[in-house]
N, C-alpha and C positions, 0 to 999 in steps of 0.2 A: 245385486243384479243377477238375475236369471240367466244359467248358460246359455240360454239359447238370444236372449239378450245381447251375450256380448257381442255376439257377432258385430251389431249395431255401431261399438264400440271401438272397434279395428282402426285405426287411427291412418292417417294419409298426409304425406309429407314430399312437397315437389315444387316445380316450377323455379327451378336454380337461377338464380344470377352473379356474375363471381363479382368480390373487388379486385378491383384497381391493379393489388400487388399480386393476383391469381392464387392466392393463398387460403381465400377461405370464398363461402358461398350462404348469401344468403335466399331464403325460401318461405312457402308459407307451409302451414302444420297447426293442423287442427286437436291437437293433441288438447287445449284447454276446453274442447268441446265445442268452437266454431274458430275459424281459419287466423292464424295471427303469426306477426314475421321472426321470423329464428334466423341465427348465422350459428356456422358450423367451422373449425377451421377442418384444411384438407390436408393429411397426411397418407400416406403409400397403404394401405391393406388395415387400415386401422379406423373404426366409427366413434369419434369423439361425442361429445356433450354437449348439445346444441345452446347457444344462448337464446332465450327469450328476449325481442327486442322491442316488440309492444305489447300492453296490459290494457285493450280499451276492449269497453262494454260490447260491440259492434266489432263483425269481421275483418281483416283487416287482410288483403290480399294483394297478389300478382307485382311483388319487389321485384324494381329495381336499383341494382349500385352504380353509384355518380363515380365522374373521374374523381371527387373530389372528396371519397371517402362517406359520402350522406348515403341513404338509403332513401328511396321515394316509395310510396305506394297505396294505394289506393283504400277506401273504404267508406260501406253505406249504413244506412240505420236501419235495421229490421226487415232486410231482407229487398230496399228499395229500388235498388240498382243506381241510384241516383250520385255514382262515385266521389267522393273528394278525393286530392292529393294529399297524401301526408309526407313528411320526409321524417328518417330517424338521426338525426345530428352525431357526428363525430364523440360525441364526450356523452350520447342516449338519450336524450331529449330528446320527446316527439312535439313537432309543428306542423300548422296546416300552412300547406301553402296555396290552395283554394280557395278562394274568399265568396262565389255564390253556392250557397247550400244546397240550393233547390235546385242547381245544373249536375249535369253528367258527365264528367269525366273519364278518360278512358286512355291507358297509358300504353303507346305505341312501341318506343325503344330508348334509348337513349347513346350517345357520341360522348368524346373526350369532351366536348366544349358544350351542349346541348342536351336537354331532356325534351322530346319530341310527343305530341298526346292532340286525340280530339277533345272536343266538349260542344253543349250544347248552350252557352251563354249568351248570345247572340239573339237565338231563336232556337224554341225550344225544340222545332220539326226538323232540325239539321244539324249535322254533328260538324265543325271546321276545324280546321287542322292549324293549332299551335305550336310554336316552339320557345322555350324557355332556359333562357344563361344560364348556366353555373357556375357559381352557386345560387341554387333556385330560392332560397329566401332572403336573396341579393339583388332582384332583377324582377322587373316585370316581362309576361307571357306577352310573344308576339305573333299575332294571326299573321299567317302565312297563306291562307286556303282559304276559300269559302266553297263548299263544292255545290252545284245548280240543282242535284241531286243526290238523294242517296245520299253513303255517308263516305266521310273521306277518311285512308288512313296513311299516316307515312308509312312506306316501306323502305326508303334506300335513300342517302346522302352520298354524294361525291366526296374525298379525300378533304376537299376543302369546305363543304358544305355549302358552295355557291347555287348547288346545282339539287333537288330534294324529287324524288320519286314515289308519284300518291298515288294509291290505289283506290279510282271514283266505283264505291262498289252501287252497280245499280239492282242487282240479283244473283240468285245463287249463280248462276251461269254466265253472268253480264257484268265483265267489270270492264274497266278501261284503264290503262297508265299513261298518268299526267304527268309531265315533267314543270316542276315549279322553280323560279328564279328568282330567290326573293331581291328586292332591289332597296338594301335600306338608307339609300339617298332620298327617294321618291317615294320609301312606304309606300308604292304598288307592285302588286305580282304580278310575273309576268308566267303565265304557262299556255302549255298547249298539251293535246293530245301523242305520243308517243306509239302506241299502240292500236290508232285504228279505231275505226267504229264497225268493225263486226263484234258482233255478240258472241264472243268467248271468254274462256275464264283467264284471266292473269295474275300473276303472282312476280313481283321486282324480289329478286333474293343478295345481288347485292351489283356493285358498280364495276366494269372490268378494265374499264380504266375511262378516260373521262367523256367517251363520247359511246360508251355501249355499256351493257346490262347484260349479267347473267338472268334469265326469268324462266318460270315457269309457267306453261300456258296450252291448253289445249285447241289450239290454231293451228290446222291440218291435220287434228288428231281426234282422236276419243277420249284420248289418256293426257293427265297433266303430265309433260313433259320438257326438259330441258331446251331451253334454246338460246341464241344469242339474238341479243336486241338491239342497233342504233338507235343514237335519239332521233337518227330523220326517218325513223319507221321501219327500218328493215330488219328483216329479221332472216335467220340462219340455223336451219335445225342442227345439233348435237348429236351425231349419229354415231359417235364413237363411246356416248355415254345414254344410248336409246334401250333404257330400261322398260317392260313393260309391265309398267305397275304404274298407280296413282303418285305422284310428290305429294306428301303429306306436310313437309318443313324441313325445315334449313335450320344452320349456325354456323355463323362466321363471325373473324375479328380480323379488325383494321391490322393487325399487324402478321395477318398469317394469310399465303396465298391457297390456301388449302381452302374448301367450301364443302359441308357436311351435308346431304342432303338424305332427309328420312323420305323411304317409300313404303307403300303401303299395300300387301299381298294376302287378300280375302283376311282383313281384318289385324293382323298380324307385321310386327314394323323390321326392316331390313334398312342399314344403313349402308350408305357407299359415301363416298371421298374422292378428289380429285382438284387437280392445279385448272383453273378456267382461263385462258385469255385474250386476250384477241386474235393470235397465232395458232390456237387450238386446246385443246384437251391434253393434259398429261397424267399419268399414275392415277386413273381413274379404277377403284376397284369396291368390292364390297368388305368390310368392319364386321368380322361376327360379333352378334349382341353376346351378351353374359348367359343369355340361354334364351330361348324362345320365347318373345316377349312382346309387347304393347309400348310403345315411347307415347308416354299419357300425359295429353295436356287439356284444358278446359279454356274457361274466358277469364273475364273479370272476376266473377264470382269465385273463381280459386286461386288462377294462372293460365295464363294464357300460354307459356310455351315448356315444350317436356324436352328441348335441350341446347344449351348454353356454351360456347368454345371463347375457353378463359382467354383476357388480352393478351397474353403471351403463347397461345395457339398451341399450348402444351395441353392441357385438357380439357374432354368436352365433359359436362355436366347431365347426364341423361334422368327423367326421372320416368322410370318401370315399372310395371308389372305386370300379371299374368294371373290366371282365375284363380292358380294360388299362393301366388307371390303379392302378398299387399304393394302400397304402393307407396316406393323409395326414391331417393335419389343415388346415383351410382357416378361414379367419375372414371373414365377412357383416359386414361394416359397415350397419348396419338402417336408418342416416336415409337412404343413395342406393341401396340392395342392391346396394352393389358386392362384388365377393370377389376374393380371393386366397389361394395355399398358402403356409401358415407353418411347414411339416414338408419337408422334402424327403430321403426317404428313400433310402437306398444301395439299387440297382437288381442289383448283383453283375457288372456287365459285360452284361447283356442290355440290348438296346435296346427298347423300346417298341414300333416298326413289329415287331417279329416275334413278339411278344406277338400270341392272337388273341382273339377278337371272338364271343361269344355267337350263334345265332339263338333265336326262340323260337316254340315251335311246341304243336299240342294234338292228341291223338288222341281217338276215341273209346273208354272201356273196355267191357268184359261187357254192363256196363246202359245203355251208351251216355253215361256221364257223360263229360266231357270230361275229360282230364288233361292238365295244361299238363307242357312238359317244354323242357328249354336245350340246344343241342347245340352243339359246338367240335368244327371239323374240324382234324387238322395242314398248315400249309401244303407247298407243294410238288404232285407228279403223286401222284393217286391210283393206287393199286394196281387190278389189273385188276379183281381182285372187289369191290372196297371196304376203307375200313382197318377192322383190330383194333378193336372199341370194346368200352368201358369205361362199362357202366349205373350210376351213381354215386347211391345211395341217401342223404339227409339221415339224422341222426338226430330225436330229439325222441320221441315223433312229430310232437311239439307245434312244428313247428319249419319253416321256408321254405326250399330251395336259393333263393338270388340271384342278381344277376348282376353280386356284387362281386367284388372281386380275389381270386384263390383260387392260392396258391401251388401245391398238389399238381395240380389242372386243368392247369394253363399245364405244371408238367413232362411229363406223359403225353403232354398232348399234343404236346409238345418231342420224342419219344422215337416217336411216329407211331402214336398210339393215338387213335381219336375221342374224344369224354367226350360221353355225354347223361345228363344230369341233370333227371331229372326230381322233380316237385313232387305226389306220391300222394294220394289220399284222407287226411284225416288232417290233411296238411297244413294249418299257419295261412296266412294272409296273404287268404285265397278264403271267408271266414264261417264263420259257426260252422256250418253247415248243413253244409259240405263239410269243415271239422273234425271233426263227430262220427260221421262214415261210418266207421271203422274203431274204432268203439270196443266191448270185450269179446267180443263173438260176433261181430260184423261185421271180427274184426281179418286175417282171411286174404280181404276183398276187396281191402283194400289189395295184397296179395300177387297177386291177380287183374291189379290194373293192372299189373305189374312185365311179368308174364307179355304181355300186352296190346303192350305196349310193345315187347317184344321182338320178337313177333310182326310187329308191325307196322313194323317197321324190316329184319326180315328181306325178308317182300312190296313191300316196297315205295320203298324208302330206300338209292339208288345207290350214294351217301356210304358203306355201312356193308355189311362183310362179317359175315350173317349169319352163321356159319359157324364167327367167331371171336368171341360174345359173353363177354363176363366180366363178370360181377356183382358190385360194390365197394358196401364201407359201412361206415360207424364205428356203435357204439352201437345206439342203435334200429334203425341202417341195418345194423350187424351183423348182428341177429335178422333182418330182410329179406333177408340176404346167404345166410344157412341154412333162413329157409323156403321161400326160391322155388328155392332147389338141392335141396328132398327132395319140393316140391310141385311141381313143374315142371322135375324134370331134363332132361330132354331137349332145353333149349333153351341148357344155358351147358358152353362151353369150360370156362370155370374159376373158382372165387371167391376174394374178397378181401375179409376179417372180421377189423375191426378194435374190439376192446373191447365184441364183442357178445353179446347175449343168444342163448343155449340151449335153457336150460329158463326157464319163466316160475315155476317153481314154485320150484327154489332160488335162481334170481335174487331173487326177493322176500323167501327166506328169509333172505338173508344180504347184499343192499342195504344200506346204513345205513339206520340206523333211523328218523331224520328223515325218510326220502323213502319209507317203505313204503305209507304210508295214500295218500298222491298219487300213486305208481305204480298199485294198486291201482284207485283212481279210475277209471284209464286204461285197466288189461289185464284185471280183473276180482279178484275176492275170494279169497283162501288157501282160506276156510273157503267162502265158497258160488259159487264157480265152477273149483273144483278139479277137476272132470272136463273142462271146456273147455278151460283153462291147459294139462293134461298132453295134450290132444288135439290143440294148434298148437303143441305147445312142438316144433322140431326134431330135439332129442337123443331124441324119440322113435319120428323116420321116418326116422333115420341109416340104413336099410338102402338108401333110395332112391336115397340122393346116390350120383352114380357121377363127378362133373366134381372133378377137383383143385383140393386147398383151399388157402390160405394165411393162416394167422393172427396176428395182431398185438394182442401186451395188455401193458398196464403192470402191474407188480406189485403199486402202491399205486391201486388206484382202489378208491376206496370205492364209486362208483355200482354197475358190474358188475365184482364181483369175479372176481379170477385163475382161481378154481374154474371159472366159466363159459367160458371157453376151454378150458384142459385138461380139461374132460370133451368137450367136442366132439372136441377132437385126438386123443385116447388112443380115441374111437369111432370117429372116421375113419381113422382110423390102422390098427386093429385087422381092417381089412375091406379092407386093402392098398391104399385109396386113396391116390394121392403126396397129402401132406400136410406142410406144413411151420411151425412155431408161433418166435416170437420175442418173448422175454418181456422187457421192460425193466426192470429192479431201481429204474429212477429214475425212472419216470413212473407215471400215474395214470392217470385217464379222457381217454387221446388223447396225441401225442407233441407236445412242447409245447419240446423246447430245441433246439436245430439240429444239434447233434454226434448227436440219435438220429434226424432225418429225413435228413441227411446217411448214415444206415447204414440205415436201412429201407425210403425207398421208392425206388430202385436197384435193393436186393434186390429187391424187389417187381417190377419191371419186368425185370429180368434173370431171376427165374423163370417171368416169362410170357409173356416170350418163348422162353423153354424150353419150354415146353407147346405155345405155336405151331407150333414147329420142327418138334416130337415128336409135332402132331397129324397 
């Protein structure tokens, strides 16, 4: 492998769950070259040897541990999303405990008595909410939920578990908490709404005793924020603990009255702690992290949560990093906050010091709003005009760039490309206020900032040869990568669109069908914003792009399917633009095993430095 390779190689190890005896934790770790479940035992200042606990062909992610000593978790075939449950048996046998192949699975939390999860078995357009005995390959799963829309997920059990808290998510901004009672005399549910029918965001973080909820919710506010809940709807802001930052996550356990809540400050994670109950707030205060850091957590695809408060409420499991702090698991001892790394991940021969370093900066856009954005220069003498840089689009839209460890960042910039990554309208993490600025008809201001950006790095931004910008993005950052090349040609060298959207209109048509009504939410309506969708969709201002493309898509993504590249390519193609497409037969929504980032993003940098050359 070529040094500048290895970067690729940097290995990533997270999403802690402890057992039972708070003794050890197990996680996922891509260390064989796609994600599979390790345990670790926990000792004071000391990184032991992880056990490898599955050996299958296919990923194998987002563990959790049973009261019961089993391991459960999740995994699809080539990239499908299409999850099974697996459990890893006491004595290391793996079993599936999923029996339709073709549904989706999706693993919520699990309780001393309970393993909690949607799926889509029923109907494939809707996700319901299960719950499962244990020991789970003892017992059949019992629907609890069906939700009318959208998708359902537990968030919170009662003590006793009579009482289950689901969060009906109908959009990034649009959720509701359902209180569900399952009734298994009658095998019917009995729920209702808890939280109202206004349209804000809700988050149940845990039960404060049996007739209120700690939640977080942006209802009277901008900012997700603490509050206290009744189940007959009332609600009580927390103003002893009125932080003003984003709630990014929680960890808690049944046997500690303590609640961990992660905030989130221009990208960056600060932890606080505090006794919640129905009397008030006590010993609410902030946890320094281990150093200036990112609490990094993903979905299914990896892990879904970046930190974990063992059953016996002595330590939390965080998994960190930082632009150059790969990414570990760390453990908080909570009676002194002391920490230490209990992961120590294979680095591939790079060293640390040559790894770089974020700044973080804000311009103004069109209407003067500010846009926060991250920039990574390469080390060494700058070129006389400034380097190559690389505008690096997030997806979501519902979603933050960080400024956690980012394996594809550190290569480019390995390879003497700048990377600014900026944080759009749209973006979470900055309120709902600056979240819902790109939504339906306001979705090409977002595309404003892009442009904004560029500009303003071209006037004024030594660091950066305006001259050579290129425009990069996965997913939503896709569709960002093709409307700012047909809405604003004139200001990119070259783009880089990976698993993005085209058209808004057969993207939607042919999305899976669980996620249509939620996209929709977002981009606007098939049936009543059908002339907007085809008027920002860019496979319909293909005449404008004139910057060389290069496209990147997995063959199994069910989010934006394959269709949505190849009709970009075969259009851009058709008009003699250089164009180049790279289809993966074994991935899905994003390159996700090492043997295909090892062949793709190389390509990637070797064809644009081709363009460079040839400009």
């Amino acid at each position: 492998m070529s040094d500048l390779k290895r970067y690729l190689a940097i290995e990533i190890a997270g999403g802690a769950s402890w057992s039972p005896k708070s003794d050890r934790i197990a996680f996922a770790y891509n260390s064989p070259g796609s994600y599979q479940i390790y345990s670790i035992g926990i000792m004071k200042d000391l990184t032991l040897w992880p056990k490898r606990l599955t050996h299958e062909q296919n990923r194998c992610t987002n563990p959790h541990w049973l009261a019961d000593g089993t391991i459960v978790f999740t995994s699809d075939v080539g990239g499908n999303e299409r999850f099974q449950l697996g459990v890893v048996g006491t004595d290391g046998t793996v079993s599936w405990v999923s029996k339709d192949k073709s549904a989706k699975h999706i693993i919520n939390f699990a309780t001393s008595k309970h393993l909690y999860y949607v799926a889509n078995v029923e109907n494939r357009s809707r996700l319901d909410l299960y719950r499962l005995k244990i020991p789970v390959l003892e017992n059949e799963p019992e629907l609890i939920y069906r939700p009318k829309a959208g998708i359902a997920s537990a968030h919170s059990v009662s003590l006793d578990e009579k009482k289950v808290i689901v969060q009906q998510y109908l959009g990034s901004s649009n959720q509701e908490l359902i209180l569900v009672e399952p009734d298994h005399a009658s095998k019917l549910n009995i729920s209702r709404s808890v939280s109202g029918m206004s349209k804000n965001r809700w988050s149940c973080l845990r039960f404060i005793d049996n007739n209120s909820l700690l939640v977080a919710t942006d209802f009277g506010s901008d900012y997700m924020r603490l509050n206290f809940l009744t189940l007959d709807a009332n609600i009580f802001p927390i103003y002893e603990a009125m932080v003003k930052m984003e709630i990014d996550g929680c960890a808690i356990s049944e046997n500690s009255q303590y609640s961990y809540i992660a905030y989130n400050k221009n990208g960056y994670s600060r932890l606080y702690t505090g006794i919640f109950t129905s009397s008030g707030v006590s010993d609410f205060h902030e946890i320094p992290l281990p150093m200036p850091s990112v609490i990094t957590s993903g979905d299914s695809r990896s892990f879904s949560k970046g930190m974990a408060l063992s059953p016996d409420g002595r330590f939390i499991a965080l998994t960190l990093s930082s632009s150059t702090m790969p990414v570990n698991v760390w453990i908080l001892d909570t009676r002194n906050e002391y920490s230490w790394m209990a992961t120590d991940v294979d680095m591939a021969g790079i060293r640390s010091e040559i790894l770089v370093n974020e700044t973080l900066h804000k311009i103004p856009s069109f209407d003067l709003l500010n846009v926060p954005y991250f920039k990574y220069l390469p080390k060494g003498e700058k070129p006389p005009k400034g380097w190559p840089t690389i505008i690096m689009i997030h997806g979501g839209p519902e979603s933050q760039f960080k400024p956690s460890f980012n394996i594809i960042v550190q290569f480019i910039v390995s390879n003497g490309f700048a990377v600014v990554a900026p944080n759009i309208r749209g973006s979470t993490g900055y309120g709902r206020k600056y979240m819902d600025l790109d939504n339906v008809e306001k979705r090409l201001d977002s595309i404003s900032d892009i442009k904004y950006i560029a500009l303003h790095l071209n006037d004024n931004d030594p660091d950066i040869d305006g001259d050579n910008l290129i425009v990069y993005g996965r997913s939503y950052g896709g569709f960002a990568v093709l409307s700012t090349m047909t809405e604003h040609p004139d200001l990119w060298l070259a783009g880089v669109e990976i698993v993005g959207i085209s058209s808004f209109i057969t993207f939607l048509q042919n999305t899976a069908s669980w996620r249509r009504s939620l996209r929709q939410a977002e981009y606007g309506s098939l049936e009543r914003d059908r002339e907007l969708l085809e008027r920002i969709s860019p496979i319909n201002h293909v005449d404008k792009l004139s910057a060389p493309l290069f496209i990147v898509q997995g063959a199994n993504d069910e989010r934006v399917p394959l269709s949505e590249s190849m009709q970009i390519y075969e259009a851009v193609r058709s008009r003699g633009i250089p164009t180049e497409i790279i289809v993966l037969e074994d991935e899905g929504h994003g390159i996700s095993s090492l043997k295909n980032r090892l062949m793709v993003y190389p390509r990637i940098i070797e064809w644009l430095k081709g363009i460079i050359d040839d400009s």
